[in-house]
C-alpha positions as a Markdown table, in Angstrom:
| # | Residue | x | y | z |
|---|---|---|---|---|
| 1 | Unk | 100.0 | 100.6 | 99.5 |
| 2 | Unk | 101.3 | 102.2 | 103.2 |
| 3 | Unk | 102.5 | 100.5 | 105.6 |
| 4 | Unk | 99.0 | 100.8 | 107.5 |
| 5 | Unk | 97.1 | 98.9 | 104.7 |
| 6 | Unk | 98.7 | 95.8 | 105.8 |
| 7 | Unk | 97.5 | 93.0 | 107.7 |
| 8 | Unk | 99.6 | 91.8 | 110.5 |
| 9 | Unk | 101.7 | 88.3 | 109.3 |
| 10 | Unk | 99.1 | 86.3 | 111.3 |
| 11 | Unk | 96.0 | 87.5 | 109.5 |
| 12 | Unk | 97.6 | 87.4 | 106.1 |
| 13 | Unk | 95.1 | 86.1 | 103.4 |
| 14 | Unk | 96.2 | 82.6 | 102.2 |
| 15 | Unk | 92.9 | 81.7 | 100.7 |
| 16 | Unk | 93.9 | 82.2 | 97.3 |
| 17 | Unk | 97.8 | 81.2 | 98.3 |
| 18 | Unk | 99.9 | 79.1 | 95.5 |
| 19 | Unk | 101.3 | 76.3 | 97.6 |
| 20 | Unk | 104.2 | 74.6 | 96.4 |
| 21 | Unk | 106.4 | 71.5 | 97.7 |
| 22 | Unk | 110.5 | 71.8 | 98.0 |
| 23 | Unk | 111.8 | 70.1 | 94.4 |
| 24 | Unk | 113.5 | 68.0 | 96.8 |
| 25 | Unk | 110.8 | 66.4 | 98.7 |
| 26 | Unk | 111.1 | 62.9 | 98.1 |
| 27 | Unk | 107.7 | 61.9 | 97.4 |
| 28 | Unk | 107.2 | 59.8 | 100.7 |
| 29 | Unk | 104.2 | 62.0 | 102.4 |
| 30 | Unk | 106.3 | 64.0 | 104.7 |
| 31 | Unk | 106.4 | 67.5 | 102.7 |
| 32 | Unk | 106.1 | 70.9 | 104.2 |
| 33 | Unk | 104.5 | 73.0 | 100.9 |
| 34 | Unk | 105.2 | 77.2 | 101.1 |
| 35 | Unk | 103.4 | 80.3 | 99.6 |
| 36 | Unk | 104.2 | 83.9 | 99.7 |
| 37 | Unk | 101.1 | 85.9 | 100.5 |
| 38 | Unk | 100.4 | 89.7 | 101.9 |
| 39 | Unk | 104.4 | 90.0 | 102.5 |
| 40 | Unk | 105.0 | 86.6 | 104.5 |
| 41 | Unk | 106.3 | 83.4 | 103.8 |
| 42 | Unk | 103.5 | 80.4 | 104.9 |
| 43 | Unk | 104.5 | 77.2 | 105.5 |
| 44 | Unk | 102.2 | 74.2 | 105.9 |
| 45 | Unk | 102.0 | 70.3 | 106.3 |
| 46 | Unk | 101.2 | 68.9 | 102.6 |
| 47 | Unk | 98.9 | 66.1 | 104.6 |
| 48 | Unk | 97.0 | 68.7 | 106.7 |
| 49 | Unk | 97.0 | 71.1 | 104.2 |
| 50 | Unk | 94.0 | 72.6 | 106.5 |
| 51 | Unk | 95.7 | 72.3 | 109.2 |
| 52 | Unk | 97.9 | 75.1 | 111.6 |
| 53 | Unk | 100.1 | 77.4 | 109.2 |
| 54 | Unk | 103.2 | 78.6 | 110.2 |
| 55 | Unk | 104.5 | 82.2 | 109.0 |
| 56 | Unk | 107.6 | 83.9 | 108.3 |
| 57 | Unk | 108.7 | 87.4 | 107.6 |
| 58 | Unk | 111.2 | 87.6 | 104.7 |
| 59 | Unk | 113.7 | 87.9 | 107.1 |
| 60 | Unk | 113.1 | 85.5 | 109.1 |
| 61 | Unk | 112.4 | 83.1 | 106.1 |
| 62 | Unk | 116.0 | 83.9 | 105.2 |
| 63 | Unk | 117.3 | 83.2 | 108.2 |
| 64 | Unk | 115.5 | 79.7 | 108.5 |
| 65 | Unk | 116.5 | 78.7 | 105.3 |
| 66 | Unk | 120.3 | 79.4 | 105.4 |
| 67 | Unk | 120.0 | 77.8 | 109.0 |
| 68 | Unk | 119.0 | 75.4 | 107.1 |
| 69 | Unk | 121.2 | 74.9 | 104.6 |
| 70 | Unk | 124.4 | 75.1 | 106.8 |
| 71 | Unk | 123.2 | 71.9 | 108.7 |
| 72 | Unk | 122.4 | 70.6 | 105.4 |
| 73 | Unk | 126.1 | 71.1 | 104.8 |
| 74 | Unk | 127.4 | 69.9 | 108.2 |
| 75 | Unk | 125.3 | 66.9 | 108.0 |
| 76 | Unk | 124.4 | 67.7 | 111.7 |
């Protein structure tokens, strides 16, 4: 597939997505789930899952996540 043949992040296809929660969600209802889909990372609200859907490149998903993980570290 060229680069041409591919949707823009925003109009990625997540209809047939496979969401999953964080291993370390805590069970208490306040869970972000992701999917990878056309090329992006989506993340979404595990209460609303039809709700707004944010989306990532794989950079930018990298990014975030070791973000992420060096407040994680901090404890900031």
């Amino acid at each position: 597939m060229s680069t041409n043949d591919r949707r823009p992040a925003h109009e990625a296809d997540l209809s047939g997505a496979c969401w999953r929660k964080s291993s370390h969600s805590s069970g208490n209802g306040a869970c972000v789930e992701v999917a990878e889909a056309g090329g992006i990372i989506a993340v979404r609200d595990s209460k609303g899952p039809s709700g707004p859907v944010l989306r990532f490149s794989p950079v930018q998903w990298a990014y975030f996540v070791s973000g992420a993980a060096e407040e994680a570290d901090t404890g900031s």
